[in-house]
N, C-alpha and C positions, 0 to 999 in steps of 0.2 A: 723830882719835886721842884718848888717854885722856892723853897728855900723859907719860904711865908705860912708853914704850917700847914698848907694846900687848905685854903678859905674854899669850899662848898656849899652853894644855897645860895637863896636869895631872900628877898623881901617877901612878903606873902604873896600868894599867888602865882610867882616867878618859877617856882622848881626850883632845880638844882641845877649847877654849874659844871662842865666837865672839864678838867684841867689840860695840859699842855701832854699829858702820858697817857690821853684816850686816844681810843683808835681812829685817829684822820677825821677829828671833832664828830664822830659821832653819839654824841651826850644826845641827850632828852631834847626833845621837839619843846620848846617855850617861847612863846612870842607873836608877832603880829605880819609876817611874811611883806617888811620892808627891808633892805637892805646892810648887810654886815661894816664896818668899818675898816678892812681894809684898804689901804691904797691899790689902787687899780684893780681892785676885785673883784668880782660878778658883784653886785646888788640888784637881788631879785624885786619884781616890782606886787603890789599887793595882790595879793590871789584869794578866790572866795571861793569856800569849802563847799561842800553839799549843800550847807546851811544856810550857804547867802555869807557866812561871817568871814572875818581874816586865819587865813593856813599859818598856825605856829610853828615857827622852825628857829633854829639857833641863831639866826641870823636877824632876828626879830631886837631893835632898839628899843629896849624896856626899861631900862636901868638908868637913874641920875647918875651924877660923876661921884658923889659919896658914896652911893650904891657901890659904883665900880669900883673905888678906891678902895673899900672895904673887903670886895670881895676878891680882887687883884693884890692884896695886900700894900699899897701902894697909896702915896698921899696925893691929895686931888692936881696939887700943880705941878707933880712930875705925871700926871694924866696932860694938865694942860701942855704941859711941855713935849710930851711925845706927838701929842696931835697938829703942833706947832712945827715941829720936824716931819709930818709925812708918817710917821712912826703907824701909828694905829688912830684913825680917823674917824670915829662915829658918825651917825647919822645928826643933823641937827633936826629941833623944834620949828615951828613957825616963829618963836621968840629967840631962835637964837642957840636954846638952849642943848647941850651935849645929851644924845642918849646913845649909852653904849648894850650892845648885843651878847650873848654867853659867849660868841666868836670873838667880840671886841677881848673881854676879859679873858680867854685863853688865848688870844694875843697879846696881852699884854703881860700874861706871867710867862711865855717864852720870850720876850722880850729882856724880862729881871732875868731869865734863866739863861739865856745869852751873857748877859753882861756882865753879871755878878760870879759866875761857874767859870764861863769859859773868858770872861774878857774881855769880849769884842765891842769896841767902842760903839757910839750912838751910826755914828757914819756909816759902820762896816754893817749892824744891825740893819740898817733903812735897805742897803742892798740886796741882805738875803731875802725880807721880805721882798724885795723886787722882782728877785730872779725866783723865787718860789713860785709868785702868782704870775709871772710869766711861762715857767713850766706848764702850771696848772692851766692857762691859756691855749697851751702849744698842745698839751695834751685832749685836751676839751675838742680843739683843731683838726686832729690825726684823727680821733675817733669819728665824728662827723663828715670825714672825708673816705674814711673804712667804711661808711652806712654807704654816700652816695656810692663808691666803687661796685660796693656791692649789691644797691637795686640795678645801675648801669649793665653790671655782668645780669640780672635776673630777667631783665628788659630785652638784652639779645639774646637770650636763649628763649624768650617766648616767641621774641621775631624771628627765628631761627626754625621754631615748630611750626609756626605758622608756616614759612615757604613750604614745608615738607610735607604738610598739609594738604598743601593747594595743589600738587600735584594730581594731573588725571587719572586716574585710576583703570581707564579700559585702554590704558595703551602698555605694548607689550615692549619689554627692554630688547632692544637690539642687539643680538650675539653675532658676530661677525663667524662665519664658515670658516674653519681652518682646510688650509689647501692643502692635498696629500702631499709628500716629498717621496712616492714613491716612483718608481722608473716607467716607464713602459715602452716595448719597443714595438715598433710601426712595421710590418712585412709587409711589400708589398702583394698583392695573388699573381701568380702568373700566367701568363697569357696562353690559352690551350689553341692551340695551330691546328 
């Protein structure tokens, strides 16, 4: 836990919040399919449903910073503070203004959960997010390079049936004659006088 009593939910309308012990943030779909808050993170750009409308996902900036602060257990200008360190970066308004995503706020309670449990200063923090969403990059990487590998191998093996294909068909494969290795001896007839 977050140490804060694990704050779930939101404002109305928002859902619910999944904290830092779900499974590889897979909480509840809520929001407006813009971009998450962290540093060097994917932020996805806006996608429209079937419906024409915005794809809800966790990574949707719906939340003011009292919103977050409340729901992060957390006061607003250790929000502004972390965002000021790189820490956990929301999206801004047109005015400027911080909107944080379910992803912002379960970054921000493994953040308390870092620091307060285990210790690790603001500095050592901003790192492992670093190297996290650099994994998370390298891996994203490997897999898309496992796809192309593998239409590349799918590709020569159709250009591969293809030649096998194109062969003639009314010509007959050439067996070479195996030559006897057996002896034979040569008499000559002889001459009748």
């Amino acid at each position: 836990m977050d140490g804060n009593g694990g704050h779930s939910g939101g404002g109305p309308g928002h859902g619910s919040v999944s904290g830092p012990g779900s499974a590889h943030g897979s909480g509840p779909a809520i929001g407006v399919g813009l971009g998450g808050g962290l540093p060097g993170g994917p932020r996805p750009s806006r996608g429209g449903g079937p419906s024409g409308g915005y794809q809800l996902t966790e990574l949707t900036p719906v939340y003011v910073i009292s919103v977050a602060a409340q729901l992060s257990g957390l006061h607003p200008q250790t929000l502004r503070q972390y965002d000021r360190l790189g820490l956990v970066c929301p999206d801004r308004t047109a005015g400027r203004g911080r909107r944080y995503s379910a992803r912002d706020i379960e970054q921000l309670r493994e953040v308390q959960r870092l620091s307060q449990e285990d210790g690790i200063n603001l500095a050592g923090i901003k790192r492992i997010i670093e190297l996290e969403n650099q994994v998370s990059a390298l891996r994203a990487r490997v897999a898309e390079l496992q796809g192309e590998v593998a239409s590349a191998g799918a590709a020569a093996t159709q250009r591969e049936a293809a030649v096998h294909a194109s062969y003639r068909r009314d010509l007959v494969p050439y067996q070479q004659v195996q030559q006897s290795s057996a002896l034979v001896v040569w008499r000559p007839r002889r001459r009748s006088e």
